[in-house]
Structure formats: structure tokens, C-alpha cells
NUTI-478749 format. One record per residue (C-alpha): residue number from 1; residue in one letter; x, y, z. Coordinates in Angstrom, 2 decimals, always signed. Example, Ala and Ser with C-alpha at 12.3 -4.5 7.8 and 13.67 -1.06 7.14 Angstrom:
REM NUTI-478749
1/A/+12.30/-4.50/+7.80
2/S/+13.67/-1.06/+7.14
REM end
This chain:
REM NUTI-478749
1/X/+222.54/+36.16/+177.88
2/X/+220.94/+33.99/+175.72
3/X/+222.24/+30.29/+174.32
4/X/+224.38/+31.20/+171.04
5/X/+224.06/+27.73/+169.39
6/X/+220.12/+28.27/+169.54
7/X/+220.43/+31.81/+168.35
8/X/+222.25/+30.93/+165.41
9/X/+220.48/+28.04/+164.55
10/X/+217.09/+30.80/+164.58
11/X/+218.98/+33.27/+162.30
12/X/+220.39/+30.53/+159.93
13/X/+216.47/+30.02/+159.27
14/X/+216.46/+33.39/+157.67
15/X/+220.39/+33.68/+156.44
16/X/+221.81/+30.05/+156.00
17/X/+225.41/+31.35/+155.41
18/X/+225.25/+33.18/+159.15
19/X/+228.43/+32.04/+161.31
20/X/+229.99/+32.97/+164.20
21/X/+232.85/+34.72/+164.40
22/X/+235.55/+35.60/+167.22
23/X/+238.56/+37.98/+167.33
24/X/+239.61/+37.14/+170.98
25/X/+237.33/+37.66/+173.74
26/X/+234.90/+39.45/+171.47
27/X/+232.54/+37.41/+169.54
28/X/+230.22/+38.32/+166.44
29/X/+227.76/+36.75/+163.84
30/X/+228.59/+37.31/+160.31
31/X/+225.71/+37.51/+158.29
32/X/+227.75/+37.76/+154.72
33/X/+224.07/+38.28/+152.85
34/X/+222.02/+40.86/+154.49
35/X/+219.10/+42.56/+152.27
36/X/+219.36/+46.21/+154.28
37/X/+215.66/+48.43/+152.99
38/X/+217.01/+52.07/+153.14
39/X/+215.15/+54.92/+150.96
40/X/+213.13/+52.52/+149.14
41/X/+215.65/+50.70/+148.02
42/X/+217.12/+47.39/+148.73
43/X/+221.14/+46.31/+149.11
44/X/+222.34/+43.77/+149.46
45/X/+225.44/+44.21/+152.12
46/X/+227.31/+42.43/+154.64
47/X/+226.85/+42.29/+158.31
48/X/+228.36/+41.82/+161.82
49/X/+225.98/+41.31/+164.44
50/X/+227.30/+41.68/+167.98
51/X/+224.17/+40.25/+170.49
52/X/+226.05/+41.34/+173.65
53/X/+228.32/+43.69/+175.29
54/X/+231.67/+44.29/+174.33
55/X/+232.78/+46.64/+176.06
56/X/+231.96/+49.92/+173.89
57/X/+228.92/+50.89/+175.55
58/X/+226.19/+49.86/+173.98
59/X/+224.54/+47.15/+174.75
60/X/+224.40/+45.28/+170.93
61/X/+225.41/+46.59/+167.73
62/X/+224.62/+45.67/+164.38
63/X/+228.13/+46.65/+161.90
64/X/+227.93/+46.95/+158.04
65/X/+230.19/+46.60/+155.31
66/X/+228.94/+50.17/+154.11
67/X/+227.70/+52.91/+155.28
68/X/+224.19/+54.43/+154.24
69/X/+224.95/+58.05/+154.52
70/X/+221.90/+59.18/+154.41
71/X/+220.15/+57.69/+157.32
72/X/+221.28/+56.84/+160.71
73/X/+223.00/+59.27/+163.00
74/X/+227.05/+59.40/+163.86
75/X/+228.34/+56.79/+161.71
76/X/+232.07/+55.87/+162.40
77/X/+234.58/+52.65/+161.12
78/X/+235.87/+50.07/+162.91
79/X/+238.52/+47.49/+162.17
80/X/+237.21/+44.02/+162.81
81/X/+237.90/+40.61/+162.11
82/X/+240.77/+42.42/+159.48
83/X/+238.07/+44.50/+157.84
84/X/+236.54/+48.14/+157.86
85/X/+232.98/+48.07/+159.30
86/X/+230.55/+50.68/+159.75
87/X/+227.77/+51.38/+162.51
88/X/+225.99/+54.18/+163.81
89/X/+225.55/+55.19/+167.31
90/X/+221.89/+53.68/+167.55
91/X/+220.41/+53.21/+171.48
92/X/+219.69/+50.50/+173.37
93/X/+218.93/+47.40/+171.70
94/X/+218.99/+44.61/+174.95
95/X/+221.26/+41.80/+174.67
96/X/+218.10/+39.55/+176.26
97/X/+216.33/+40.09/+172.70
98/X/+216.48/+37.04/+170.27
99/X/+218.81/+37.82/+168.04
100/X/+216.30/+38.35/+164.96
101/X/+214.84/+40.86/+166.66
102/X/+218.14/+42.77/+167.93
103/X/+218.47/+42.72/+163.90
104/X/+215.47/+44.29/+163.21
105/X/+215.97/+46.83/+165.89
106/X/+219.06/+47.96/+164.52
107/X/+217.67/+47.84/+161.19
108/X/+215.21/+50.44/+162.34
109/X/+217.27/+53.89/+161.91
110/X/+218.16/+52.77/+157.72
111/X/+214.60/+52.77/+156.67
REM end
């Protein structure tokens, strides 16, 4: 697993407002501001980043505050941090990635 305080200090390069985030054991990075390229267009959406395992077999995941219907495979909602999130089931993105590029890799399936 990589260092979290480095990680975050990378990604708050790129999205100054990042933070992390914990509901118990499970920790996440909220990236409130994430420009999301789907279609050729560009939203603006929130974002929950979870760099390691949680439990719910995969690896990483990368949650949104919508869903983008058309793209991405098997979407389903979550209740997180007292909101609805939204991911789809998208493979095996390591945990020994930086955490940019876990981003981009989950990115992948929405453009």
C-alpha cells in the first residue's frame, strides 16, 4: 500500500479541494471537483476515490455522484459517507498504482 499523506499531497496538485475521508475502518478521497470526459462532453461531478481494498472485491474503485448511463457496464448505488454514490463494476485497477493513475484507470470505461 502506498503512503496516503504523499498520495494526497500528488492529487491535491491536480484537485486542491481533494480530502480524505473515513466512515470507520473504510477510508476514501473526496475529490468534490472532478471534470469526468464522457461522449464528448465534459461534467463536472463529484468523486470518491477508494485506492485500496475494502472489502467488496475489487481491488480500487472510483464512486460518482452520478451515474453516466450510457457508458460503463453494471452500474449500482451505494450509501457512503451519508450520500448515494454510483460506480460500475470496472476490473482490476491495483491498489500499488499512484493514485492519479488508479483515477485515470477508472476513468477509462466513461470515455
Amino acid at each position: 500500500m502506498r503512503n496516503s499523506d504523499t498520495e494526497l499531497k500528488a492529487l491535491q496538485k491536480h484537485w486542491k479541494d481533494a480530502e480524505l475521508l473515513g466512515e470507520g475502518e473504510r477510508k476514501f478521497v473526496l475529490l468534490p471537483n472532478l471534470k469526468v470526459s464522457s461522449d464528448g462532453k465534459t461534467k463536472l461531478v463529484a468523486a470518491l476515490l477508494q485506492p485500496w481494498a475494502n472489502g467488496n472485491g475489487y481491488p480500487t474503485r472510483l464512486y460518482f455522484s452520478e451515474r453516466f448511463s450510457n457508458k460503463g457496464n453494471n452500474w449500482n448505488s451505494f450509501n457512503i459517507l451519508g450520500s448515494t454514490w454510483h460506480a460500475c463494476s470496472w476490473g482490476e485497477v491495483s491498489e500499488d498504482l499512484p493514485w492519479i493513475e488508479i483515477i485515470a484507470n477508472h476513468l477509462r470505461p466513461l470515455q
